[in-house]
Every structure is written in C-alpha cells, then in structure tokens.
C-alpha positions in Angstrom: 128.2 -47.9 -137.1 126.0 -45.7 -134.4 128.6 -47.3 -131.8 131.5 -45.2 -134.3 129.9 -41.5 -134.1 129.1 -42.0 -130.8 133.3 -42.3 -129.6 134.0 -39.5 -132.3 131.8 -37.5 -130.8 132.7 -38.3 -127.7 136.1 -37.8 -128.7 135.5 -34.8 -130.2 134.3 -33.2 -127.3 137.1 -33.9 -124.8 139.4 -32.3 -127.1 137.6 -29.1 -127.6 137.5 -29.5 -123.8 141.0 -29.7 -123.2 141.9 -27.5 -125.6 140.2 -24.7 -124.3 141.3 -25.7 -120.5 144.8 -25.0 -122.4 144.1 -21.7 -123.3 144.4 -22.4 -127.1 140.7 -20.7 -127.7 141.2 -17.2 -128.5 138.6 -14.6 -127.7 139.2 -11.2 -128.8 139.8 -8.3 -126.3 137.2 -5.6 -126.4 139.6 -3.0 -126.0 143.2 -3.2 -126.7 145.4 -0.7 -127.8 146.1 -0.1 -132.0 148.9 2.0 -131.5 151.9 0.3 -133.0 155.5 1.0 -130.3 157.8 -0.7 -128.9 157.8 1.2 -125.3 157.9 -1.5 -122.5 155.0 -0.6 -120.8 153.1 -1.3 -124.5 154.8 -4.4 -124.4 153.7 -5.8 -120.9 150.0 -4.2 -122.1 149.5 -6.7 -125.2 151.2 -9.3 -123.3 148.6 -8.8 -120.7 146.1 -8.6 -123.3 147.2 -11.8 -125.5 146.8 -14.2 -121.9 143.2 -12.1 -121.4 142.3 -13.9 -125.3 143.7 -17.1 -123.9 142.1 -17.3 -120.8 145.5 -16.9 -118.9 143.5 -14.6 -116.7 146.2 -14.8 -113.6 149.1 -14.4 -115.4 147.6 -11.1 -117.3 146.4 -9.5 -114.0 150.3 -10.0 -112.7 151.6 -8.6 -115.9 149.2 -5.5 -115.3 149.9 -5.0 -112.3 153.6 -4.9 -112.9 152.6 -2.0 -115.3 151.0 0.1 -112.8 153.6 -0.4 -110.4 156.4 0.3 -112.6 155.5 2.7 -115.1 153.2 5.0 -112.9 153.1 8.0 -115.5 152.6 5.5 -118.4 149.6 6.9 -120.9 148.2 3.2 -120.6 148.0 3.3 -116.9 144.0 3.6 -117.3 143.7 0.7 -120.3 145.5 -1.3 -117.7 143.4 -0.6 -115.0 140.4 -1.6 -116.8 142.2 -4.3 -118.4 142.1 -6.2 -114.5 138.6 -5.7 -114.4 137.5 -7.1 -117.7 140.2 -10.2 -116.5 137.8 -10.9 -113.2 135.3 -10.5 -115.8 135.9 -12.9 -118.3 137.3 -15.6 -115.4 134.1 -15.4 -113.9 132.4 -17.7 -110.9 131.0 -15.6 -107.8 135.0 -14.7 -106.6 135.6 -13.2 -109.9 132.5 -11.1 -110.7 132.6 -9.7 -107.3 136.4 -8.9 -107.7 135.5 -7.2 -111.3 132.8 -5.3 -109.7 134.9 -3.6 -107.1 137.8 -2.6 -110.3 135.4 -1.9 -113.0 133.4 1.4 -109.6 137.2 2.1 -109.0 138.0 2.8 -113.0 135.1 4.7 -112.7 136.3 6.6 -109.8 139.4 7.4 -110.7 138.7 8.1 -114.9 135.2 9.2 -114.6 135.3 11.7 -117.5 136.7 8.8 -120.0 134.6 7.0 -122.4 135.4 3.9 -121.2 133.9 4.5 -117.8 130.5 3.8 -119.6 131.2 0.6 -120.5 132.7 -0.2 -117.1 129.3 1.1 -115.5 127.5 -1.5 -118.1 129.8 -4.3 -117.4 128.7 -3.9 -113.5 124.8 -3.8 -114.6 125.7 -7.3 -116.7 127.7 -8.6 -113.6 124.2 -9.0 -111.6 122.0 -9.1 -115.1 123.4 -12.5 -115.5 123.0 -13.9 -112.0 119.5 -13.2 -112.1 117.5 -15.9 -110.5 113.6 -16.5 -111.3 110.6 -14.6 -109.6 110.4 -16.7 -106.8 113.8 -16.6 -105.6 115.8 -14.5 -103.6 116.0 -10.9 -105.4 119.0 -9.8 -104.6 120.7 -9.5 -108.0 117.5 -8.2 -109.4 117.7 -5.0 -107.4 121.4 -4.7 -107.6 120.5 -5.3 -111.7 117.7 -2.4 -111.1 119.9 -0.2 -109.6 123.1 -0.3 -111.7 121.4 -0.2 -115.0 119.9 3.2 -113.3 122.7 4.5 -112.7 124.4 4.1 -116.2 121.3 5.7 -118.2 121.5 8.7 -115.7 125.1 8.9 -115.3 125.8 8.8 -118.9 122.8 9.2 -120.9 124.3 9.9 -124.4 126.6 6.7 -124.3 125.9 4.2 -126.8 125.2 1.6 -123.9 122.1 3.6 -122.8 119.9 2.1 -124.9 120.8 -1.4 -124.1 120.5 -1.1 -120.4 117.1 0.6 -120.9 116.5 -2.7 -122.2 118.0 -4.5 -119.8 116.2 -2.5 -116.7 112.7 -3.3 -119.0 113.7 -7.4 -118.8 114.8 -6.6 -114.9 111.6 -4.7 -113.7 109.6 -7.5 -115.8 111.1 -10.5 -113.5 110.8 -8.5 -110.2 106.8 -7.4 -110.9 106.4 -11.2 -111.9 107.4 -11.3 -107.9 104.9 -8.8 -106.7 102.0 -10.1 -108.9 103.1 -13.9 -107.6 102.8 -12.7 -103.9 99.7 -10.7 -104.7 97.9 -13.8 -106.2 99.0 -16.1 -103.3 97.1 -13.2 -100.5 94.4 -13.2 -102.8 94.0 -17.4 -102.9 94.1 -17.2 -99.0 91.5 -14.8 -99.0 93.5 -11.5 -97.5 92.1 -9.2 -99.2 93.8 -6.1 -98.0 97.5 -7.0 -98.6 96.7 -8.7 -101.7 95.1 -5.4 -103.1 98.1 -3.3 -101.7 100.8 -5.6 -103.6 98.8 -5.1 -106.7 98.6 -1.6 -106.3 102.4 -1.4 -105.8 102.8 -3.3 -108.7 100.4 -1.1 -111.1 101.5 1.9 -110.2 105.7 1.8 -109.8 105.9 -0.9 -113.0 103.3 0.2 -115.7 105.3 -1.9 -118.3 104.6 -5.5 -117.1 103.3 -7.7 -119.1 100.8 -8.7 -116.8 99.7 -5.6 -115.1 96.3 -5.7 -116.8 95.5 -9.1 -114.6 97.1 -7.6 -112.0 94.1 -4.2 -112.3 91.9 -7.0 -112.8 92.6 -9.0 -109.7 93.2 -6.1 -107.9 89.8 -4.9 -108.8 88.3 -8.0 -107.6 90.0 -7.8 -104.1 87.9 -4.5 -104.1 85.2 -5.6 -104.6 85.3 -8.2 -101.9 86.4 -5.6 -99.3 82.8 -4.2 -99.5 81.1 -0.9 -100.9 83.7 1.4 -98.9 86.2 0.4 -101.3 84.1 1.1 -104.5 86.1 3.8 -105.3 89.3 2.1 -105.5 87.0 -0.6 -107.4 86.2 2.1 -109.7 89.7 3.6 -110.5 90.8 0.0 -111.1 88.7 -0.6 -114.1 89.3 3.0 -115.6 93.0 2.1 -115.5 92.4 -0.4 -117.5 90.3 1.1 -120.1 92.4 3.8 -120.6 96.2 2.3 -120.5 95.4 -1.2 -121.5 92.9 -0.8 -124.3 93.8 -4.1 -126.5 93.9 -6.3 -122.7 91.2 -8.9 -122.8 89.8 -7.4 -119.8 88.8 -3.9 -121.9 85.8 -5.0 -122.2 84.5 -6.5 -119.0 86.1 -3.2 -117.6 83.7 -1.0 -119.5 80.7 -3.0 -118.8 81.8 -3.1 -114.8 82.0 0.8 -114.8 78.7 1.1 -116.7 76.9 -1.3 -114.1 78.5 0.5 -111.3 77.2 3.9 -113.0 80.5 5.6 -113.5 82.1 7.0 -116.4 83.7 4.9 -119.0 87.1 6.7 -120.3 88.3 7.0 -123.6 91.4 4.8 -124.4 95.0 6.6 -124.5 96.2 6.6 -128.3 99.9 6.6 -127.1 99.0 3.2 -125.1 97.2 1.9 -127.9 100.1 2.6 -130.3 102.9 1.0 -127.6 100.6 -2.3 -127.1 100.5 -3.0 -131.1 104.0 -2.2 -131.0 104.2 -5.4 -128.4 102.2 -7.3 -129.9 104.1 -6.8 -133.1 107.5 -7.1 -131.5 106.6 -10.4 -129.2 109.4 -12.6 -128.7 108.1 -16.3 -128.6 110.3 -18.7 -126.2 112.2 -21.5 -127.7 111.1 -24.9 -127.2 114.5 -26.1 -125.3 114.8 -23.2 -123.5 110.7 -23.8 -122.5 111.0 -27.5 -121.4 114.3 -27.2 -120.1 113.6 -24.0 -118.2 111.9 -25.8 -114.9 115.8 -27.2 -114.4 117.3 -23.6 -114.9 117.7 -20.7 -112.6 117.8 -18.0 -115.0 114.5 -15.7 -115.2 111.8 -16.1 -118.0 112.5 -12.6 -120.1 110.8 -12.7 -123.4 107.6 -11.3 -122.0 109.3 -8.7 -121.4 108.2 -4.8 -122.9 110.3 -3.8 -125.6 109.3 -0.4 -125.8 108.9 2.5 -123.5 110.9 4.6 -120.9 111.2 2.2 -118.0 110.4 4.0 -114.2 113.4 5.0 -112.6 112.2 4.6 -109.2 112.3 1.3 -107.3 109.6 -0.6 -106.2 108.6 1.6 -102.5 106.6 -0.5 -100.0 102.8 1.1 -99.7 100.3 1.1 -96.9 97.2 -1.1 -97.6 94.2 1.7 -98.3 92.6 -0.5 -95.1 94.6 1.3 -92.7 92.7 4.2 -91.8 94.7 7.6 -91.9 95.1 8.0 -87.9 97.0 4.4 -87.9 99.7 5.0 -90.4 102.7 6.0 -89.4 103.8 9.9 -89.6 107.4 10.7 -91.2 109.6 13.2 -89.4 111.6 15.7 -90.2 114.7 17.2 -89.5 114.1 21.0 -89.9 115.5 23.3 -87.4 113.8 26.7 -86.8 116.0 29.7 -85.4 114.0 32.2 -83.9 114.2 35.0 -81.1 112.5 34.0 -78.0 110.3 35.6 -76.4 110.2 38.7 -78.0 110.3 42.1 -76.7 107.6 42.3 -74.0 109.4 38.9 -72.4 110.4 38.3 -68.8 114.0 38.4 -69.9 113.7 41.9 -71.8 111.6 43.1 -69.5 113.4 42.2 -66.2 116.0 44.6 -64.5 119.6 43.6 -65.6 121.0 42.2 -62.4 124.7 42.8 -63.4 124.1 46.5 -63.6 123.5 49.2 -60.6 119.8 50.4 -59.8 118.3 53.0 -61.9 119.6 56.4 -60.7 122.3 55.1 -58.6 125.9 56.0 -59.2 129.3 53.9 -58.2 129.7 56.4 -55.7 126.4 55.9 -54.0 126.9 52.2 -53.2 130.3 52.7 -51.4 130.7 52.5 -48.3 131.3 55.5 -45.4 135.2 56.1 -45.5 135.7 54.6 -48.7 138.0 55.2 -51.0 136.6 57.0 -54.0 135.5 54.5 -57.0 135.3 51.4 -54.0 132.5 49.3 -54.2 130.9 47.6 -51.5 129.7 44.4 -50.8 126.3 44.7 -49.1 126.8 43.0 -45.6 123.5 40.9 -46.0 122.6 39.3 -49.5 118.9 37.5 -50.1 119.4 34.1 -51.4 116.8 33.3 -53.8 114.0 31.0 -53.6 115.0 27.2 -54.7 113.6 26.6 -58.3 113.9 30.6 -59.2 116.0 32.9 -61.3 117.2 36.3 -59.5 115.5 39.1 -61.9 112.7 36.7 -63.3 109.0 36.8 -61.8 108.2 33.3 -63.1 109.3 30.8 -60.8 110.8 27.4 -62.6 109.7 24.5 -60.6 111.4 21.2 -60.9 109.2 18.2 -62.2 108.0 16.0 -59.3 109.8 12.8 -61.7 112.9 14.3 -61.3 112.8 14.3 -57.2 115.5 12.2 -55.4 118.7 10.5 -56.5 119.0 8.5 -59.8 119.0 5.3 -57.6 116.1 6.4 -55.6 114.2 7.2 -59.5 115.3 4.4 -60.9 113.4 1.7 -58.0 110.5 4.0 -57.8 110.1 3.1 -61.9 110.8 -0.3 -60.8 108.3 -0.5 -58.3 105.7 0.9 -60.6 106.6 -1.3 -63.4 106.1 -4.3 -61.0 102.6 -2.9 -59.6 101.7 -2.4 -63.2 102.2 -6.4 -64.2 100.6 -7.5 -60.9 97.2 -5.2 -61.9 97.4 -7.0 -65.3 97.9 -10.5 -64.2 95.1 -10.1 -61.8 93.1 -8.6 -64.1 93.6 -11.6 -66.8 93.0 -13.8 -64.3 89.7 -12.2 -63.3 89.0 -12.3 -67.2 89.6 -16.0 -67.1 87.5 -16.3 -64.3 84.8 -14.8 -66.2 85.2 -16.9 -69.3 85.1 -20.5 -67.5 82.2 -19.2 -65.9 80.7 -18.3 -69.4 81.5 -21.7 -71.3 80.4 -23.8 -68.6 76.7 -21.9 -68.3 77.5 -22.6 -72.1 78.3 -26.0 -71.6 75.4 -27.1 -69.2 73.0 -25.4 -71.3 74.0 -27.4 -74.2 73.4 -30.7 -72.1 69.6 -29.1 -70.9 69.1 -28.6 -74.6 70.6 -32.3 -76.0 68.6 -33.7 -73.2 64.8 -32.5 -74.4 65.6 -33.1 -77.6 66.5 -36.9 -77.0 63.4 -36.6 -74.9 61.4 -35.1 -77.2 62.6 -37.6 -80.1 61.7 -40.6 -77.5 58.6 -39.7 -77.4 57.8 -38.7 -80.9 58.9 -42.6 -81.3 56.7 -43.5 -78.9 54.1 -42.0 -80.4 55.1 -43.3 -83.6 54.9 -47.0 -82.2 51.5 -46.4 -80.6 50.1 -45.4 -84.0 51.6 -48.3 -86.0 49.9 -50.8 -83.4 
C-alpha cells in the first residue's frame, strides 16, 4: 500500500514537471494592456504577452522586438519595451537577471516620467534583493540591493512601491550590519582592540536599526575599556547610547550602573525609542522551523530579525578611522578649489617697473632718431646690454634657476641615480652595523645565561651536599 502513494506521487510530480517545462502553467502578466482592438501592433503585444504567461520567454522577446522595429510610432512601443524586461525577468538564472537589469535602467531612461518606471526601478532593487547571500559572504548584491532600493524611495517617493523597498532596504542594512558586527567580534576574540572598536563604531552609528546594535555598544564598550583610561570617554558615550536609544535592551541596566561607577551622568531614555522597540517586540517575526534547520544548507540571508519600523539611513556604510590614530596620522582630504586673484598688487615689481616696450619718460619719437634721419625714423641703438642670465629686463629681482635643474635631463637623471644608489649602500651598511650590534647583544646574553645556569647547578650541588652531610 505505502509502495502505491509513493509511484503516484512520484508520478505526480514528473507531470507537473513536464507540464510546466511545456509551458502549460499560466502565470498572469502584471501589466498587459485592457484596451480591446484589433490593430496589429495590439496583436503582436498580447501574443507577446500570452508566451510571457507560458513561459515562452524567447519567442515573446522576438515578437516584441518585431513591434519596436516595425511599428516605431505605435502607442505600445513603451508596454513593449518593458514587456522585454519583465521576460529576462521572469526567465531568470544570472544571464537573465542581468539582461533585465540593463532593459528595465533603459525603460527608465527613455520613459522616466511614466508610472511604470517605478516599478521598473523596484524590479532592479528585487533583481539583487533575491541574490542576496548570508553575512559572511561576498556582499556584492547586498550593496547593489542598498543602493537601488535608495534610489527608488528618492527617485519616486510618492509611488506605491516606496514603502516596500523601505522595507526591503531595512532587511538589506540588517544582513550587511550582521557583517560588520561578525568582523567586529572576530578583532575583538583576537584581542585587537582598536579595529574591533572602530567596526563597532561604524556599525552603531551609519545602521541604528540593527537588531543587534545594543551588543554591538556593549562590546564596543568593552573594547574601550581594554584600550586603557584614555579612551574613557568613548567608554562613556558607549553606555549613554545605550541608555538613551536602547532603553528595553538587556544591557540598560548594566549601562546605568557602569556610568554611575564611572561618575558620569546617567541619561533619560528617548520616548520615541521606547515606543519603536515595543513596536518590535510586538511585531517580531519568529523563523519557521524548516526554514531554521534547513537554513545552514541555504544561501539566502536570515531576515526576520530584521526592524520593521523606522526610516532606514540613506547613506552607505563609509569606512572610519580607529579613534587610536592620533589626529597628525590620519590622512588629510584635498580639495579642488581654485582661487583667482591679482598678483602682486599695486606696489609690485611688475606695476612698479618702467614698461620696456614704451620710450623713456620725456623722450619723444623724434629724440631717438638718428642724425639725418627721416622724420618719424626710429633707430636702433648701435650697442644693446644683454641681460644677466636668470633675469628679466625691467625687474630688480633676479630669478635664479634651481641648482636640481642644472645640466641635461640625462645628466639629472644619473645624478638621481647615483644618489639613489649611495642612499641604499648607507642603509645596508647601516643594517649591517645594527646586526652587528644585536649578535654582539644576544651572545653577552647568551654567555650570561650559561654563568647564571652554572652557579645555580653549583649552588643546588651543594645544597645536596649539604643535605647528605646532615642525613649522615
């Protein structure tokens, strides 16, 4: 009898199988057109749009893209469009949702002002929502996830999908701070303190909403502390985080009684936070049993902790600098500002300076011609002063060329060389002189440890010889 279900089962299953290999199973198009016309671009549209419902994915792209071509001022030229992309969509596999991807950002280049370019913007969030992989593997789709949900809430903030993806970017941020905390806990396990405090900080401040970020205050209170009593501070701010935006986290309390040891002001705790915890609490989705033990055999991310309220930060996760580094260490951002200002001024060289293309002051054209000149001719005086290498005719200053800069390229470019070379011969000798130094130290090291294991074997021979002598 069990041998009976078992084949119809069995049986069972390989036709549903091949029945929806055949394209028999219908799934219903999300957006097709009601308007009821017999123009032949309608026609080639619900064509398209009966092989999208049974999974004839190839054959509706061709018959879309024979609407495109063909009928170029058709009023379903955009349905069509989008039509391709939901077809990548719904065929799915890596090839597929990367080919939907790139037709769902052109719909929304070309018919940005339509309402479907919303749901095109949420069908690229889903594309990497679903291809999320746990916390400790590669990220990638998590921050594509991050970023595309992003951009749908600010790009059209009144669609209906807004609130969905807010949800979705609250499930996203949860898996990639399960990341940082992971990370934060491992430095903190092999006892480096400083970058385990500086992922926990990262994590606390650009992802308020995790589920964990009380342990993570908590831990990264602890690291702190184990830095020493220049840290105290950060120690400090740590625990009044806690007490103030986690007031129902089972650390409250040992929060309070750490600031009141540590003679700091205890905080009084945020009602809004309050109210938004009780709302979590409230609203807690357990995980099922299947998807529990089955989960270790899965790739897909562990979401149910996630917060179900509140606005979700809309900036990405920014690497910080540990608070270790001092301030004259970290690294300085430039800019690109450029100034435009008058040099010099009024009382400069330049200004001040005769003008060398005009004649002295009081002369006249006449004056500098020559005897027997015609009149208006202007001559050339017969002896000219050259000026002085590295000056400027008219300028008192002289500009003098830097001594780097002597000699031909080639001739600069051995010198550098040569200096370079002399440079690694002053090190090596002077590592060598260092090693020198160090042998010498651990054999006086050495041979003062054999002195010192010698008396005390002496010593201990004769404390048993002394031993013996008393026991006779």
């Amino acid at each position: 009898m069990l041998k009976n279900v078992i084949r119809s089962i069995a049986v069972l299953a390989v036709a549903a199988v091949l029945l929806s290999s055949c394209g028999i199973r219908r799934k219903k198009y999300d957006n097709p057109i009601a308007k009821d016309t017999q123009q032949p671009d309608k026609v080639l549209f619900d064509k398209a749009v009966n092989d999208i419902e049974h999974s004839r994915f190839e054959i509706a792209r061709l018959l879309l893209q024979n609407l495109i071509n063909t009928y170029d001022t058709s009023e379903y030229l955009a349905k069509a469009k989008l039509a391709i992309a939901d077809a990548w969509f719904r065929e799915g596999g890596a090839h597929g949702l990367a080919q939907a991807e790139a037709e769902y950002k052109d719909f929304i280049l070309f018919y940005p002002a339509m309402e479907e370019a919303a749901e095109a913007q949420e069908k690229v969030c889903d594309i990497h929502y679903k291809q999320m992989e746990k916390a400790d593997r590669d990220p990638m789709h998590g921050l594509r996830a991050e970023s595309e949900c992003k951009e749908l809430i600010l790009q059209f903030p009144n669609s209906k999908f807004a609130p969905a993806a807010q949800q979705k970017l609250r499930d996203i941020q949860e898996v990639l701070a399960e990341a940082e905390f992971r990370v934060g806990t491992l430095y903190l396990k092999k006892g480096s303190y400083p970058a385990a405090s500086n992922r926990y900080q990262a994590l606390t401040d650009q992802f308020p909403l995790y589920s964990r970020a009380d342990e993570a205050l908590w831990q990264m209170a602890e690291t702190y502390h184990r830095m020493g009593d220049k840290f105290e501070n950060q120690q400090a701010g740590a625990y009044t985080k806690i007490v103030k935006d986690y007031p129902l986290s089972s650390h409250a309390e040992d929060a309070k009684a750490q600031l009141v040891a540590m003679k700091r002001p205890v905080p009084e705790a945020d009602p809004v936070q309050i109210s938004r915890m009780k709302y979590e609490q409230e609203n807690h989705t357990k995980r099922r049993l299947v998807s529990k033990s089955l989960g270790v055999f899965g790739g897909r991310p562990d979401m149910t902790q996630a917060a179900k309220a509140g606005s979700p930060p809309m900036q990405g996760l920014r690497p910080t600098i540990p608070v270790s580094v001092p301030a004259s260490a970290q690294p300085t951002i430039g800019t690109n500002d450029v100034t435009i200002s008058q040099p010099g001024g009024a009382n400069s060289a330049v200004d001040a300076g005769p003008e060398v293309r005009s004649p002295a002051a009081g002369a006249t054209p006449a004056d500098t011609a020559a005897p027997g000149a015609p009149a208006g001719a202007i001559t050339t005086p017969a002896t000219t002063t050259t000026p002085a290498p590295g000056t400027v005719p008219g300028i008192e200053s002289p500009i003098t060329t830097p001594q780097n800069h002597t000699g031909t390229p080639k001739q600069q470019l051995k010198a550098q060389q040569e200096q370079i070379r002399k440079q690694q011969r002053d090190t090596k000798k002077a590592q060598d002189q260092q090693k020198k130094v160090q042998a010498k130290k651990d054999q006086e090291l050495k041979a003062a440890a054999a002195v010192a294991k010698k008396d005390n074997k002496k010593k201990q021979d004769e404390q048993k010889q002394q031993d013996d002598q008393k026991k006779q």
